[in-house]
C-alpha positions, -999 to +999 in steps of 0.1 A: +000+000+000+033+022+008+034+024-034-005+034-033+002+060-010+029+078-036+003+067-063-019+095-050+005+118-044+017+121-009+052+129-023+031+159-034+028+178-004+058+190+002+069+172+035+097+154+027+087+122+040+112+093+043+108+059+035+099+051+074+074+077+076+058+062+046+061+025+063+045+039+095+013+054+077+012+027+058+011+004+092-016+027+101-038+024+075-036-012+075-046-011+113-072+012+108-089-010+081-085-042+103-097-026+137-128-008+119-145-044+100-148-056+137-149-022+157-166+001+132-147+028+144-149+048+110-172+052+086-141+045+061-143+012+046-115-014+043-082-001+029-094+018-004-086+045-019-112+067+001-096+062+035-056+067+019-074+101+007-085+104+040-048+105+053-036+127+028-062+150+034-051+149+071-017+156+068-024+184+040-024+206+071+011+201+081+028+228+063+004+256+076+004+243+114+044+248+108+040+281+097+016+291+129+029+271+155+061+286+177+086+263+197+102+235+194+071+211+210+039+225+210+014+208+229-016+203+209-052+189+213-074+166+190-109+166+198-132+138+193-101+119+176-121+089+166-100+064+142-067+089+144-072+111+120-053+142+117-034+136+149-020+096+141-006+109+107+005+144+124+021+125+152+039+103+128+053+128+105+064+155+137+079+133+163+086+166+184+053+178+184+031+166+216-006+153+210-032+145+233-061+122+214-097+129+233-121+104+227-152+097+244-156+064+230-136+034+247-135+009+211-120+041+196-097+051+223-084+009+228-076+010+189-055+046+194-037+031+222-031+001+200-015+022+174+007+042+198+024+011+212+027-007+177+039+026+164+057+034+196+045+068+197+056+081+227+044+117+218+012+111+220-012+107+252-051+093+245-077+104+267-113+083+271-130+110+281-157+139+268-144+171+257-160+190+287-143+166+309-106+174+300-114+213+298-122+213+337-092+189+339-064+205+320-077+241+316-057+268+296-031+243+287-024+232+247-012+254+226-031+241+199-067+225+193-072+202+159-105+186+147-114+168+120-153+162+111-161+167+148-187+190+151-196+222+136-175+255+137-192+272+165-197+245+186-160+233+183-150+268+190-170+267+218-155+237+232-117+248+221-117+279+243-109+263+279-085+243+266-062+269+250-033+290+260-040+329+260-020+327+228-034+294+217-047+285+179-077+264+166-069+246+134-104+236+121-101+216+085-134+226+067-148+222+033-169+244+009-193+251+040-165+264+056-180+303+046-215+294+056-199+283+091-182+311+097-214+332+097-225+313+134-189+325+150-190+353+174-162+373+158-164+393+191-145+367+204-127+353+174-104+364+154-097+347+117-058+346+112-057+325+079-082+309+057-060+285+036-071+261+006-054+228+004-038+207-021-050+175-020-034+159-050-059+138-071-093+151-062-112+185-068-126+180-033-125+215-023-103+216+015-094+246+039-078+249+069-089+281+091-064+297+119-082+313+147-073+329+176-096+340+208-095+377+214-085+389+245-111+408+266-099+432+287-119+429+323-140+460+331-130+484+363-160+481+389-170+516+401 
């Protein structure tokens, strides 16, 4: 599958990915497809050419989190990770980077802690737990939330906030309704740093990534 992978044009991106990056997406995949025609934990079938679109589409979003993301290890948050995907592939492809997998459902979480030890990803950390849970438990603390087909804009905004740093980002990977979205976002308390398209190689599915930011409110003096 490693040669089905370059077929679609990984290479493509950009990322200079060596041949055991390729070898550990590939174990992924494999993984993925075996764990989900018992576990369902996808609605990806098998190991086709959908879900290998899937991944690219995931880690289309590495060069812009480079550009955005300051330090050497940024601590970042995937919400509602389901079968891995972005933070497996990220997690892969930027071993210095620090991710933290939250997912409320166990099948899911037992496959992502399956992958990390086959994988031996030791920078990443799954949580079994709701959203709301780890905000109360590890307020203000990532640098960096991520989502992929979560929920909708607001709503993962919403949730995103308690988690962040003052400073913090929200990458949320959006399609065409991406504008229609945006229109349910208080832009009173965010900003939007970057709308970005994607190249996905192969397929005229359109992909953007949007960078936002919270706005800082400044407390009002009591009389």
């Amino acid at each position: 599958m490693s040669e089905g992978l370059i077929a679609l044009g990984i290479e493509d991106l950009g990322l200079n990915l060596g041949p055991e990056n390729i070898a550990d997406l590939d174990i992924f995949l494999h993984e993925m497809g075996r764990w989900n025609q018992v576990h369902n934990l996808t609605a990806i079938e098998g190991e086709s050419e959908s879900i290998k679109l899937h991944l690219i589409d995931s880690i289309a979003v590495l060069p812009v989190m480079r550009r955005f993301l300051e330090g050497p290890s940024p601590l970042i948050a995937d919400l509602g990770s389901g079968g891995g995907l972005p933070a497996i592939p990220i997690a892969i492809l930027q071993s210095e980077w620090r991710l933290t997998l939250i997912e409320a459902v166990r099948k899911k979480t037992a496959f992502l802690q399956h992958i990390r030890g086959k994988l031996k990803l030791h920078n990443i950390t799954v949580l079994s737990e709701r959203v709301e849970v780890v905000a109360v438990q590890q307020s203000g603390v990532f640098d960096a939330v991520i989502s992929r087909a979560f929920t909708n804009l607001a709503r993962f905004l919403e949730l995103s906030l308690p988690l962040l740093k003052p400073n913090g980002l929200v990458f949320a990977m959006k399609s065409k309704r991406a504008d229609e979205e945006m229109q349910d976002v208080n832009l009173s308390q965010w900003q939007l740093i970057a709308d970005i398209p994607l190249h996905i190689p192969h397929t005229t599915v359109e992909r953007r990534l949007l960078v936002l930011s919270p706005i800082k409110i400044s407390p009002t003096l009591s009389e």
